[in-house]
N, C-alpha and C positions, 0 to 999 in steps of 0.2 A: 504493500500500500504506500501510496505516496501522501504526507500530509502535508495540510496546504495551511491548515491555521492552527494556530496552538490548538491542543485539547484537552478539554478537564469536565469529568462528569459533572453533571449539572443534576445531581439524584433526586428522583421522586418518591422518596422512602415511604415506606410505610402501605405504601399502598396494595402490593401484593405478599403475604405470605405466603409461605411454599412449605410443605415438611418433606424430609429426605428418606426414601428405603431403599433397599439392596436393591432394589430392580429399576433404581433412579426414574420413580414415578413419584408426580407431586399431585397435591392435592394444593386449590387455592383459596385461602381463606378469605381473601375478597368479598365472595360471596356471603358471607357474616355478616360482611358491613355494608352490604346494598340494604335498601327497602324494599322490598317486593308489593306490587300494587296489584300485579296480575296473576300470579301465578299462588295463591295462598296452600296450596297445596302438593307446589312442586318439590320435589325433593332430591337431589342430586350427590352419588357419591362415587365412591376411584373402587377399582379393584382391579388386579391383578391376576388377567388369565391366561395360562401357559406362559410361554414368551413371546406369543406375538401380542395380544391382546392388552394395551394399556389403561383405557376406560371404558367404562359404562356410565350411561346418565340412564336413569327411571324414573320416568313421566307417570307417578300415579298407579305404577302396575301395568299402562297399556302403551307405551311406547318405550321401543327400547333403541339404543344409537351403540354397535361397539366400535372402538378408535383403534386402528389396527395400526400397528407399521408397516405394512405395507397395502393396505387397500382398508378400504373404510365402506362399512356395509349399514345400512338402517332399515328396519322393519318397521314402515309408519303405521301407527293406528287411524282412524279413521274422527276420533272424539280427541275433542282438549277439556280440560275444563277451566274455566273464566270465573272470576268470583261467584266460585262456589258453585257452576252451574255447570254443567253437560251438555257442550253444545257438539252438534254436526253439522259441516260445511257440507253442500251438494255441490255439486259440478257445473249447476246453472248459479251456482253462488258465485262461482271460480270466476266465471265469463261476465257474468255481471261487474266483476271487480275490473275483468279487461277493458270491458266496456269503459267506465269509470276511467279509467287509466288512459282510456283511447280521447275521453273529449281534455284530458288536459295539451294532449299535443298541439302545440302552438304550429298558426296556419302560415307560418315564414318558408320561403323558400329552402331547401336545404344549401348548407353553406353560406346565406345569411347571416352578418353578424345580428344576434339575438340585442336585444334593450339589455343594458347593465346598471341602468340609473337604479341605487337603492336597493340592490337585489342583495347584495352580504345582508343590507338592515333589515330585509324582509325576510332572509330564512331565521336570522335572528328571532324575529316577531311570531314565526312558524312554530320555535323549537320552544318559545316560554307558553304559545298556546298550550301547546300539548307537553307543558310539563317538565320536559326534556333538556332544558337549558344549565343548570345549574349537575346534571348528572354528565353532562359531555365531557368532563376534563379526566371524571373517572373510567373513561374508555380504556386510558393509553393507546393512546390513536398511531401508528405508524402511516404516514401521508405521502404518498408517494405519485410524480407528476412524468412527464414525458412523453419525448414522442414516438418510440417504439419500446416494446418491452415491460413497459410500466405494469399490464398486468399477469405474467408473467413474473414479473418479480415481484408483484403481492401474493401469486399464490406461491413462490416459492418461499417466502415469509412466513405463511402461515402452514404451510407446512410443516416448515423446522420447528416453530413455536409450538405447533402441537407436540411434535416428538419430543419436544421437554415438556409434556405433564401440563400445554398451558390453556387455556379456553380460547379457542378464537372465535372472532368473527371476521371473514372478508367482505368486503364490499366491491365488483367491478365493472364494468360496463365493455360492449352493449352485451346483451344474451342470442343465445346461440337460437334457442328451440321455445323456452321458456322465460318470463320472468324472475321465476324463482331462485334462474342461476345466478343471478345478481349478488344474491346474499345467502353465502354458506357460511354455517355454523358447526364447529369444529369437524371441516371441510366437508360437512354433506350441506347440498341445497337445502335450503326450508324450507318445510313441510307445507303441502297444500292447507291443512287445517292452521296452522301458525299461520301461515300468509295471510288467511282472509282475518283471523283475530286482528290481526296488528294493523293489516289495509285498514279495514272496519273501522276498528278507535281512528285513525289516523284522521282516515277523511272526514266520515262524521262530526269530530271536533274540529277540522277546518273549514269544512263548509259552513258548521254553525256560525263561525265568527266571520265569517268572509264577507267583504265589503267593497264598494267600489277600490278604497283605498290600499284594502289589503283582499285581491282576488284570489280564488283558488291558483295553488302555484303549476310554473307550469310543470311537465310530465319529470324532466329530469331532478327537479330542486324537491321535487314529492318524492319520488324512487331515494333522493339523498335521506332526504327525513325521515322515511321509513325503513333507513339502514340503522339509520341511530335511534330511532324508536325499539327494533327489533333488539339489536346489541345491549342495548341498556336493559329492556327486559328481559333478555337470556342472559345476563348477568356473564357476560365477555370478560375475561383478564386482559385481552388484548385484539383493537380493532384495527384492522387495514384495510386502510379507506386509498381506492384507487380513483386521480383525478377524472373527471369525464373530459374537460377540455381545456390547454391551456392550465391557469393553475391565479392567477390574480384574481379571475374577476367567476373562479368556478365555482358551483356549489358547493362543492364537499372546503370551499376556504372559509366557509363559516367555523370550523375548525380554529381555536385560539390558541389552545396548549398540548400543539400535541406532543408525545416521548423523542420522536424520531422522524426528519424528514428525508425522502429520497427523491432523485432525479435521474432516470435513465435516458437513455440516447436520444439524442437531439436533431432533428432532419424537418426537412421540409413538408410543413403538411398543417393542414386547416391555416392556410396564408390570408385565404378571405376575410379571415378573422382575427390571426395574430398579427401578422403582418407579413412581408416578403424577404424578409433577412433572418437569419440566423441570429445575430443579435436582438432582436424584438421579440423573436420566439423566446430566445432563453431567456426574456425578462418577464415573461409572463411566469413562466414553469420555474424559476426563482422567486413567485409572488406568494409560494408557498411559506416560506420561510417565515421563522417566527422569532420574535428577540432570542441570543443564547440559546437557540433549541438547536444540538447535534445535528446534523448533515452530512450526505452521501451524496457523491456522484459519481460515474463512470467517464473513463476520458472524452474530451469533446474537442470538436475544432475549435482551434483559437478565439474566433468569435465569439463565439457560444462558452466558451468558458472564463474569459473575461468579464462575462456579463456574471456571469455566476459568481465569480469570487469578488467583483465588486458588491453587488446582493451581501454578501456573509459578511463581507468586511462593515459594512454600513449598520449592519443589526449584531455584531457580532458574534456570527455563528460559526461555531468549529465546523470548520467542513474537511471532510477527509475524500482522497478522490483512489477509489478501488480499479484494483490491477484485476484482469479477467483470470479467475480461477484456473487453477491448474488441474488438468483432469487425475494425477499422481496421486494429487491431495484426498479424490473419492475412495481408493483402500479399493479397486479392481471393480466397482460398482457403475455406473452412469449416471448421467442427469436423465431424468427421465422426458423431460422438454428437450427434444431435439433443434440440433442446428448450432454452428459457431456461436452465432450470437448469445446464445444463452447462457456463456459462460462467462459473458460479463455481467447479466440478468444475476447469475446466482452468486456473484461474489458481493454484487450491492446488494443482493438480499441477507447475506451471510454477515455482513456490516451491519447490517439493518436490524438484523435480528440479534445481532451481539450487546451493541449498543443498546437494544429494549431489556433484552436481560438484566444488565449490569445495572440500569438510570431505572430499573423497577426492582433491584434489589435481587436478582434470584440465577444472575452469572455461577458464582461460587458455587449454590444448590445444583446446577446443574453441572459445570465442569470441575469436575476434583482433580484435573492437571493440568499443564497450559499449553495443552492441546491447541491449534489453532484453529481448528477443524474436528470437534468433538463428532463421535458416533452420531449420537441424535441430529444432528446438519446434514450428516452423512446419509443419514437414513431420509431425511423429508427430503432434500434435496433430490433423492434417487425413486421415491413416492409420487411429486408433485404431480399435481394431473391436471388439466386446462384444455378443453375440446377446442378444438376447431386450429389448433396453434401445429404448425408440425404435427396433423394425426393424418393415422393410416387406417381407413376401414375397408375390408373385404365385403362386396355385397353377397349377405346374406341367403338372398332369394337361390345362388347360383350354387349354393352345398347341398340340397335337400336332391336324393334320388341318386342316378348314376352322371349327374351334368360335369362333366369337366371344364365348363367354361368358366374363365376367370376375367373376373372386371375387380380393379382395386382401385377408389378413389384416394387420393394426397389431398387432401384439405389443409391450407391454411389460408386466413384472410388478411393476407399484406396487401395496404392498399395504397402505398407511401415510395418514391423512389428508392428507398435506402433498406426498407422491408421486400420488395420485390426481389429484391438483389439477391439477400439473407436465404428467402423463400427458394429461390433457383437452385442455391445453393444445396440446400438441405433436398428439394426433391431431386438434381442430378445426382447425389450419391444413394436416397436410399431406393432410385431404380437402380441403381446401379448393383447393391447389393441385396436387390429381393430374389427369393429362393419360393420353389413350389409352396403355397404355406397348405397346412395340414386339411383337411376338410371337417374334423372334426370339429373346430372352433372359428367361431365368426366376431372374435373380442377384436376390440380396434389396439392398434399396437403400436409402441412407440418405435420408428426407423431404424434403430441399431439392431429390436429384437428382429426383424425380418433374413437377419446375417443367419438364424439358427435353421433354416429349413433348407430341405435340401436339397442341390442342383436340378437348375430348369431345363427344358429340354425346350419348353415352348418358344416360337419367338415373340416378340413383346414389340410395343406399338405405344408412345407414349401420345397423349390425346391431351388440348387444354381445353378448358371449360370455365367460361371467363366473362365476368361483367362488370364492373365499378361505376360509381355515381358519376353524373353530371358534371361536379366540381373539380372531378380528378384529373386529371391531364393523363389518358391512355398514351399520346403520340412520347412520351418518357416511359411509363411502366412497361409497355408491351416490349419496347428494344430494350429494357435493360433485363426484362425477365428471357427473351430469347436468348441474349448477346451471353449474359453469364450462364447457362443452361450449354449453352454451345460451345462455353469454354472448358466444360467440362467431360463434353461429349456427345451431352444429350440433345436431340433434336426432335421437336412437334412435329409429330406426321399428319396433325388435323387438329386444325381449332375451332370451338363450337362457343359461339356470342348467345348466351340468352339472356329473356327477362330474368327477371329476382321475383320468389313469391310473395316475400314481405311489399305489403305497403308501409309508408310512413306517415300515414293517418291513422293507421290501428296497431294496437297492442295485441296479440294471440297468443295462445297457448299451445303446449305441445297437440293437444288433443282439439283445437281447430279444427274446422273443417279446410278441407283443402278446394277450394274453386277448381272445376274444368271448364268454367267460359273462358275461351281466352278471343271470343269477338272483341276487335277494336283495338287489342293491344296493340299501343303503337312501339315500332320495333325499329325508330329511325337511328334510338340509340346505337342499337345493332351494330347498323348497316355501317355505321361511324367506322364504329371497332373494325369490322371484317373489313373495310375500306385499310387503315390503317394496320392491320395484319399482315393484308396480300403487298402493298408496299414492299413492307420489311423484307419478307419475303422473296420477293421480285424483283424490289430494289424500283420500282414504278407502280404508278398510278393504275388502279383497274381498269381493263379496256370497254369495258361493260357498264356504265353508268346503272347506281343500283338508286329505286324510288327512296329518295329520301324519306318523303311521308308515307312510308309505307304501312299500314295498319291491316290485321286480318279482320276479313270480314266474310269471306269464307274457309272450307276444309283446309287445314292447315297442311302445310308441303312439309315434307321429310323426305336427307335425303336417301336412295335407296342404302341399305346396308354396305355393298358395296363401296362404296363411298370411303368406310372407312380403311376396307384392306388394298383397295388398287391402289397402284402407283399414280402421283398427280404430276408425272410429269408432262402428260399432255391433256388434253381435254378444256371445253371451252364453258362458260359461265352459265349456270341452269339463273332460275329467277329469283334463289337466296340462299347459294352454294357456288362455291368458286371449286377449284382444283386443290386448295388447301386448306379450308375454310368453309361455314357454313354458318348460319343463321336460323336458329331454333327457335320455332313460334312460342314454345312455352316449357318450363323444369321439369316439370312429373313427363312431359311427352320425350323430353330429350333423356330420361331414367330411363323407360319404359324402351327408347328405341337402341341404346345402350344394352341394355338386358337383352335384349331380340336378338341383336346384332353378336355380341359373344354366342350365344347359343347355337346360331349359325355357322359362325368357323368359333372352334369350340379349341384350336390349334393355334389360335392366339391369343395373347392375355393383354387385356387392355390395362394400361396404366393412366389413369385421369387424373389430371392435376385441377385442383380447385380452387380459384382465386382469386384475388381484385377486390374482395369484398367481405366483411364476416355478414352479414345479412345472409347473400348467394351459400357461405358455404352453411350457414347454420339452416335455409331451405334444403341444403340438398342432404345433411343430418336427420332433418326430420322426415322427408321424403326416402330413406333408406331406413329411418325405425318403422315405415309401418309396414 
């Protein structure tokens, strides 16, 4: 590590006890000293099962969560009970609450910079409605901003903090399938039945008081509130809270005291709203910073780091800036987040997590040598789990019977010059090193494990599957996700532009319905991309002018299977399919013609990479769970 400013804890004693046993599991006493307003009946305690199993919480006798080190399992009940009562959520309660959820999203174009006048004073005014203001300091908040990685390196956080004995809560944005994944509680998402308790209170007492003055807030400063609503009554030892945008003017800065702040990598992105330099960005994402409160950061361009260390120097915050982990250091195990980059992710996390130990009193209870890299780091570190980031899922559909055909999606959603790069990277090597995988199991798996199966005989066809918003500039993402993909070897033999199923006027849930109208959709986005593909490609303009305003309003065109095994070195342009490229009316139809297409040559395995978007790939997540 290199330090950049003096450092000397700044301790928050007293606020967590720990006690110590042979199996260096803690229990927190914390929880002593909350008040419980909801839960009069909950009861929470540690035990010690085998050696994987580190906690148990019991809900009452009908929920039980066990904390595993290496995977983490919950068996939800269906009842909570609320002062003193027995309630049941239905599943039209669930969508109701989406509902709700859906008319807070503000009607601004995306990439729009949003209104900031008074907005810190208004979630202030949010959090003493509801009670909540005076219990936020006892989070011990870890606050972490950036512009790639950031939450990555909250769940790498709350990982390791589990592994020592601790309560977490995360906090991250946006969600993949669900809501719920917003906000995991010692690392499982929370419970359909908790969610609507705590939605319920939340909104009900802001909409009572809501006034012109002070309106219902909008979708993200409410999802903030009801992290620290949730956290505060699951009685958390330790909350990471990942920024949503920026970091000055964001919600989660209503934040005053918190243990610990971080700042991961720094790159170009939401410019509409930070600004177009790298110095402007990094003064937002230093806006975090809080008088004397510890600091992390990861190396940055000159730029961007001057802007940083003038920030610490003006509020006086130690800031220490983390060298990327050394993989030696893991003891023969892996990060289980794949990709270079993440081994700068987990050494700010490893900082992150040090420093909360130590300024909340419970380093020593955890490390009894001066390890630099105790077990327990060792262990979350190699745990941590984060969909859509560097995942690998096998579809499913294609095990069942005698089908040998194989279709593997690469999901991750870089949607940033500096992320696409990282992303290229990570899926040229792990085609590079996928082996037949077993048919037995359809678990999604991290990149390195696909090293264990055994030699392919198939040949393999990498396919991309790709769409990004409006505000993104593709004519950068797409060459630098080719350019670095092809320095490594790998080469797109077909790339498929569709819609996204999410809208950003509605909230949904996993168990949504999924539309198949896709009259109207207009697909001029599309035609953009595939324009800007065959380019790269080609090196020139299509010869083929494609309808810009193109919208379906009849049978949708696909194209034949074929398409994706022949060679495109000749053949001339259909009416939304080039020679390399193609243009898919709608997700479920382009799953669907995927699936078809494997099963027909059953002799090749497709490899689809998923990207540009976490929206696109958390659709095409839930479009492979049903």
């Amino acid at each position: 590590m290199l330090m950049i400013a003096s450092f000397s804890m700044y301790p928050k004693c007293g606020m967590i006890g720990v006690s110590h046993s042979n199996r260096r599991h803690f229990k927190s006493t914390i929880k002593e000293k909350w008040i419980s307003t909801q839960f009069h009946a909950y009861n929470s305690f540690d035990n010690v099962i085998g050696s994987a199993y580190t906690n148990i919480n019991n809900v009452v006798g009908r929920r039980f969560v066990y904390k595993a080190s290496s995977e983490v399992l919950s068996e939800r009940g269906k009842n909570v009970v609320t002062n003193g009562q027995l309630q049941n959520f239905s599943s039209s309660s669930y969508e109701a609450a989406m509902e709700k959820l859906s008319s807070l999203i503000t009607r601004q174009r995306r990439g729009e910079k949003p209104p900031v006048a008074n907005k810190l004073e208004k979630m202030s005014m949010y959090l003493k409605i509801l009670g909540l203001e005076e219990d936020m300091n006892r989070l011990n908040i870890i606050h972490v901003a950036g512009t790639k990685g950031k939450g990555s390196t909250c769940i790498f956080c709350e990982a390791i903090l589990r592994e020592c004995g601790i309560r977490t809560g995360v906090f991250t944005s946006p969600h993949l399938i669900d809501v719920r994944e917003r906000f995991r509680i010692d690392g499982i998402d929370i419970s359909e039945d908790k969610f609507l308790e705590y939605f319920w209170d939340c909104w009900n007492k802001l909409e009572e008081k809501a006034t012109e003055q002070l309106p219902m807030p909008p979708l993200f400063q409410f999802l903030t509130i009801l992290s620290f609503k949730i956290f505060i009554s699951e009685q958390v030892d330790a909350a990471v809270i990942e920024v949503g945008l920026g970091g000055t003017d964001d919600s989660t800065n209503v934040i005053k005291e918190p243990t610990v702040c971080g700042i991961t990598s720094l790159g170009m992105d939401h410019t509409e709203i930070l600004g177009d330099t790298l110095g402007q960005i990094a003064s937002h994402k230093a806006g975090i910073f809080k008088p004397k409160v510890p600091a992390f950061t990861v190396p940055q361009l000159p730029e961007a780091m001057d802007v940083i260390l003038e920030r610490a120097k003006e509020l006086m915050v130690p800031l220490e800036v983390t060298e990327p982990l050394d993989c030696k250091q893991l003891k023969g195990l892996k990060l289980r987040l794949s990709g270079d980059h993440q081994f700068y992710n987990a050494a700010l996390a490893v900082s992150l997590s040090r420093c909360w130990l130590q300024r909340t009193g419970n380093w020593e209870k955890v490390c009894q040598n001066d390890s630099k890299l105790p077990d327990e780091f060792i262990r979350g570190l190699s745990t941590a789990n984060f969909s859509g980031r560097a995942q690998i899922v096998r579809d499913s559909s294609l095990l069942s019977g005698n089908c040998d055909a194989e279709l593997i999606f690469y999901l991750d959603g870089a949607h940033s010059p500096e992320s696409m790069e990282a992303c290229a990277k990570w899926f040229s090597n792990a085609v590079k090193g996928c082996k037949n995988p077993s048919h037995s199991s359809i678990s999604v798996v991290n990149a390195e494990e696909s090293s264990d199966y055994r030699p392919f005989e198939k040949s393999c066809r990498q396919i991309l599957l790709f769409n990004c918003l409006d505000v993104r500039n593709p004519a950068i993402l797409l060459p630098r996700l080719v350019n670095t993909c092809a320095s490594s070897g790998t080469h797109f033999s077909r790339a498929l532009f569709v819609p996204s199923m999410s809208k950003y006027t509605k909230v949904t849930s996993g168990a949504s319905v999924i539309s198949s109208d896709i009259s109207g959709i207009d697909l001029s986005w599309q035609f953009n991309l595939q324009t800007i593909w065959e380019k790269i490609m080609h090196g020139k303009e299509m010869t083929t002018l494609v309808e810009k305003d193109f919208k379906i309003e009849s049978k949708p065109m696909l194209p034949p299977h074929e398409f994706l095994y022949d060679n495109a070195s000749n053949g001339g342009a259909s009416h939304n399919y080039f020679p390399c490229s193609a243009v898919m009316p709608s997700l479920p139809l382009t799953i669907k013609w995927l699936r078809d297409g494997v099963k027909e040559h059953p002799s090749t395995r497709l490899q689809v990479l998923v990207t540009g978007s976490l929206h696109l790939v958390g659709d095409v997540l839930k479009l492979l769970k049903r």
